[in-house]
C-alpha positions as CSV (number, residue, x, y, z in Angstrom):
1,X,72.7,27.8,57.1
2,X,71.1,29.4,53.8
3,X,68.2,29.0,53.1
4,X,66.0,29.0,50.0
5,X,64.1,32.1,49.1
6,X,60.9,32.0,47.2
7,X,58.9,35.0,45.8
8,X,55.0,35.1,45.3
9,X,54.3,36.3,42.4
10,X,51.9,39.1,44.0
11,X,55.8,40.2,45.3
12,X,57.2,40.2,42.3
13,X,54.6,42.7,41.0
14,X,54.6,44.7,44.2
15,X,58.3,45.5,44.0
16,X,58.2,46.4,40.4
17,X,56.4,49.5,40.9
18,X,57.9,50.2,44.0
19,X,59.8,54.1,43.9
20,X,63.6,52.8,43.1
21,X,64.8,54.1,46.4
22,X,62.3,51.8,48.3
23,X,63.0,49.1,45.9
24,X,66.7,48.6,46.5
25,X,66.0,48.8,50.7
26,X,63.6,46.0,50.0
27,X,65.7,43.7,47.3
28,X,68.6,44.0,50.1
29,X,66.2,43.1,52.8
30,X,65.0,39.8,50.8
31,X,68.3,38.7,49.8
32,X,69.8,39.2,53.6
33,X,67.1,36.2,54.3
34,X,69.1,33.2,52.9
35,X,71.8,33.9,55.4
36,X,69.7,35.7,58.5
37,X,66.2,34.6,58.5
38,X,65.6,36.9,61.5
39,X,67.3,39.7,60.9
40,X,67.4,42.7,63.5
41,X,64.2,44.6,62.1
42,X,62.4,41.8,62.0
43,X,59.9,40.4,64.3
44,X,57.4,37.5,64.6
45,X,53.4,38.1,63.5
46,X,51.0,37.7,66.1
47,X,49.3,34.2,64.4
48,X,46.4,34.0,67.9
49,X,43.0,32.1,65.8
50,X,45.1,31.4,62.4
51,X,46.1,28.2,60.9
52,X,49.7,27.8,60.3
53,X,51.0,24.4,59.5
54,X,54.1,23.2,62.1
55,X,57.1,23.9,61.8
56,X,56.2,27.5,59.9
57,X,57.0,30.8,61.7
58,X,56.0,33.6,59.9
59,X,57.4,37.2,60.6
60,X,57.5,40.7,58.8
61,X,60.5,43.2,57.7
62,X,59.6,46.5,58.7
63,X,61.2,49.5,55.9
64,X,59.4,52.2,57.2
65,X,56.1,52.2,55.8
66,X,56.8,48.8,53.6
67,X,56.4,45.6,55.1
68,X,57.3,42.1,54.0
69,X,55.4,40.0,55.3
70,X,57.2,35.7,54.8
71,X,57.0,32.9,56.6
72,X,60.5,30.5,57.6
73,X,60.5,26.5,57.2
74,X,63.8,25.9,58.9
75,X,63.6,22.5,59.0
76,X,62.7,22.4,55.1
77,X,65.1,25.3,54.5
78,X,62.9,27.8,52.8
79,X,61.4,31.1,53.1
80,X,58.5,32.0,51.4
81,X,58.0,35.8,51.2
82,X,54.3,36.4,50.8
83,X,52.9,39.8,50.5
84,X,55.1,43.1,50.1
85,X,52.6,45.8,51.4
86,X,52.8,49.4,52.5
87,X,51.3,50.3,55.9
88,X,49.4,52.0,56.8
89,X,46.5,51.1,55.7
90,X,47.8,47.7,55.7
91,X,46.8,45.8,58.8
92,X,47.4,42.1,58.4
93,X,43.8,41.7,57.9
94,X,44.3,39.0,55.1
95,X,47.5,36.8,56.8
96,X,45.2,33.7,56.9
97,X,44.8,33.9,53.1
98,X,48.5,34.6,53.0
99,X,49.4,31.4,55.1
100,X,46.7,29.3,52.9
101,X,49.6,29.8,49.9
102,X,51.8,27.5,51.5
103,X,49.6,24.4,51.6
């Protein structure tokens, strides 16, 4: 099954000033969605007191410090990567605003 991948435009920024080496790990990582939505350095976000609508799981891509952070509709067939964000500092901190994007 592929799926459709769509980009917030906060990603779209993020990866432009990316260094190129980083950027091409993280264009291949984002492309490899559409055909493994759960790829092998991937793993579910801890969502405990957050609102996520049903049927939404949302996960993060770890390339070393860089993580995507998206969330899967199977049943819809989309992915919508959210945030693109370097950790640390990073810390999820704003994943509820993140999630809010989808409604």
């Amino acid at each position: 099954m592929n799926l459709e991948v769509f980009l917030d435009a906060e990603v779209h920024e993020a990866r432009k000033n990316l260094p190129a080496f980083w950027r091409q790990g993280v264009r291949d990582a984002i492309d490899g969605l559409t055909s493994d939505p759960r790829p092998p350095r991937s793993s579910a976000l801890d969502i405990t007191g957050i609102n996520v609508p049903p049927g939404i799981e949302v996960r993060r891509i770890r390339i070393d410090p860089w993580r995507i952070v998206y969330a899967v509709n199977e049943g819809s067939g989309w992915i919508w990567v959210l945030a693109l964000r370097r950790r640390p500092p990073y810390g999820y901190e704003d994943l509820q605003a993140l999630i809010d994007r989808l409604e």
